[in-house]
N, C-alpha and C positions, 0 to 999 in steps of 0.2 A: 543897109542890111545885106550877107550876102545871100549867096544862093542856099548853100547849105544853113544857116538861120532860116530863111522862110521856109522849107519843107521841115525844119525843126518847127518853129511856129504852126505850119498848116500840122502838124501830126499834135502838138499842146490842143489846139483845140479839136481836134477828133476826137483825140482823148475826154477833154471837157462835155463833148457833144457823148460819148458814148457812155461817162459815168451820168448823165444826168436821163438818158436809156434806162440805164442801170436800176438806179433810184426808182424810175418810173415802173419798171418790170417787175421792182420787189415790191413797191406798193400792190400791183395788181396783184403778186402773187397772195400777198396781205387779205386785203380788203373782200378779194372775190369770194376764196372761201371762208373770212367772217364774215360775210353776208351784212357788216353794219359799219357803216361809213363814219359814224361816231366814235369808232373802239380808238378809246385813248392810247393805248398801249405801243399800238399802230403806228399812229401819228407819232409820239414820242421818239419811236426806232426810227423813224424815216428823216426825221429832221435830225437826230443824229450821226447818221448812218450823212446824209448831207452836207453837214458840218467837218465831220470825218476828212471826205472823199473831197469837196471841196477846197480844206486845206492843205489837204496832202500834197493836189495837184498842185498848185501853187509852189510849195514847199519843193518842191522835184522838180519843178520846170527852172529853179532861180541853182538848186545845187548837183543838178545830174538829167538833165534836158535827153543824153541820149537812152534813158530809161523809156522815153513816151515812143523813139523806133523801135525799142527790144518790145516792148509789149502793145506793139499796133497790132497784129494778127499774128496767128499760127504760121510758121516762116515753113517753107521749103526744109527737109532735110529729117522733118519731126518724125521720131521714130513712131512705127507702126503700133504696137503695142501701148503706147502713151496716147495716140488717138481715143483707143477703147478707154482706158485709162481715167482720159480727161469727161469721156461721155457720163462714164457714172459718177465722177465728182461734181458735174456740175448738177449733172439729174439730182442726187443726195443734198446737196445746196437748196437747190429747190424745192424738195421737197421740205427743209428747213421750215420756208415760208408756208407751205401751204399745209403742214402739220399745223403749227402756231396759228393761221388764220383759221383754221377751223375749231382747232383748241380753244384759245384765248379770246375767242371774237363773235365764233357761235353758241359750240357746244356746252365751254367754261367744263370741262372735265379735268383742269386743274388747278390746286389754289396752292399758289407760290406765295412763302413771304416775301414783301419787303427788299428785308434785308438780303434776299435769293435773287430779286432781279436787279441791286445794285452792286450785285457780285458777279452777276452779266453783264453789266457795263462798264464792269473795271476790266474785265478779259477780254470785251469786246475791244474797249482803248489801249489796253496792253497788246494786245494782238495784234491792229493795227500800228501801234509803235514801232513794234520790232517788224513788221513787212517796210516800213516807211526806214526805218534808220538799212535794211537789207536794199531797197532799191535806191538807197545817199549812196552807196559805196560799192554796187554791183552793177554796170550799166549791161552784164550780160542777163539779168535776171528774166528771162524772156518766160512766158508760158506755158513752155511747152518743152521736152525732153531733145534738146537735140548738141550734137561738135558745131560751135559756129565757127567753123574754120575762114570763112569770108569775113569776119570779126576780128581777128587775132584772140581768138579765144583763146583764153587763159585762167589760172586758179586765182580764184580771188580768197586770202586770208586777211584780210583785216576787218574794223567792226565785228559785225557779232560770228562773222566767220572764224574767228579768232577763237570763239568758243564753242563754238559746234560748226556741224558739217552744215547742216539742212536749216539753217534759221525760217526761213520762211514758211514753210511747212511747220515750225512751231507758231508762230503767229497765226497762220491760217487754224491750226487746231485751235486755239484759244478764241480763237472770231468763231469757230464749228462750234465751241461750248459753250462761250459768251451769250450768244444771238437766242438760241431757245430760251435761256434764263433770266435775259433781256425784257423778253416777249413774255414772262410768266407761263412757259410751255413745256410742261414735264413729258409728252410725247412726240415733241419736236426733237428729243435726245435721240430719238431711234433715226433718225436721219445721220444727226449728229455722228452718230457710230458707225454706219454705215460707212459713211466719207471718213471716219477716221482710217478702218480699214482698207480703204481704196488709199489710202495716202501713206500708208506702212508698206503696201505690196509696192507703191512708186516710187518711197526712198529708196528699197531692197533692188529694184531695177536700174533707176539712175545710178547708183553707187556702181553696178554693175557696167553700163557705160564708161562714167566717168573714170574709173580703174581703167578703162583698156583704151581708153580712146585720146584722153584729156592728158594735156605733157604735164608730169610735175605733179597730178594728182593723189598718187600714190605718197609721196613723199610725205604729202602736205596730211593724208588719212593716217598717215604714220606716227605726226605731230599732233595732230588733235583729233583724238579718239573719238570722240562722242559724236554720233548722227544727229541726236531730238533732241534727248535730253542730259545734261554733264552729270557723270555721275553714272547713268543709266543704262543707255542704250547710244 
């Protein structure tokens, strides 16, 4: 093995050590404010949300291994305003959970059919898909807004960049919409929304970036139109 293989290696499992974090933070965020360690609904999300996260790593470590250095940490360079940026997306995330564990777990102030929370786990799995097929073919996909000029950073068009500018950010919204309707929590949406707008104000500024900064970007915004959604926007 060489050198560069083991700090691949030691970063696969930071990575594995830091989604199974992950997992464990959303359970608290879960459980604490439904107050009952029983709530089905709970349990269900986490072992999927588990299942998820565990095969994905996998799946990324055997086809795009330098994805687990682009998203080890917040790198040097990250623009200032994406700092504030990423605070209220992850705050709005989390509040995700602790809407739904109070909803769903204690309060029960709402009743979802069914057929509503397997329409949150088809968007939860779609969402996931398409962030999973964005970091097969983006090893710049880092999280955070910055030129990685120490990268040979460059425009990535192929996969689903081929059809929009921002894929990831569309998966992420479908994970934002999925997860409350998952969870049977009609005012876990108000989170949901919240972070969707923080994530309209951060394509509007990356674009803004990437136009002045990124070689070749222009050209490539010129070719494929659409930011979110084809068709749309």
């Amino acid at each position: 093995m060489t050198d560069g293989q083991r700090v691949t290696m030691g970063l696969f499992w930071r990575g594995i050590l830091a989604l199974a974090v992950f997992v464990a933070v959303v359970g608290v965020l879960l459980f604490l404010p439904a107050g009952d360690i029983r709530w089905a609904k709970g349990w269900l999300f986490l072992l999927v949300l588990l299942l998820l996260t565990a095969a994905s790593s996998v799946y990324l470590w055997r086809t795009n291994p330098d994805i687990f250095v682009a998203r080890s940490r917040i790198h040097p360079g990250t623009k200032a305003w994406d700092k504030v940026l990423m605070a209220f997306l992850l705050s709005s995330f989390a509040a995700i959970f602790l809407a739904a564990g109070l909803d769903g777990g204690r309060f029960h102030w709402s009743n979802v059919p069914l057929a509503v929370i397997v329409l949150g786990y088809v968007l939860l799995c779609v969402g996931f898909l398409i962030s999973i097929w964005v970091y097969r073919v983006n090893k710049f996909a880092e999280p955070s807004v910055r030129i990685q000029t120490e990268r040979g950073h460059k425009v990535i068009d192929t996969g689903p960049y081929a059809i929009i500018r921002h894929p990831l950010y569309l998966g992420g919204l479908l994970m934002f919409t999925g997860i409350p309707l998952a969870l049977g929590s009609c005012w876990a949406l108000i989170p949901t929304a919240v972070g969707t707008l923080v994530i309209i104000v951060r394509i509007v500024l990356e674009e803004r970036t990437l136009q002045a900064e990124l070689e070749g970007y222009k050209k490539y915004a010129a070719r494929v139109r659409y930011r979110l959604i084809p068709g749309v926007w």
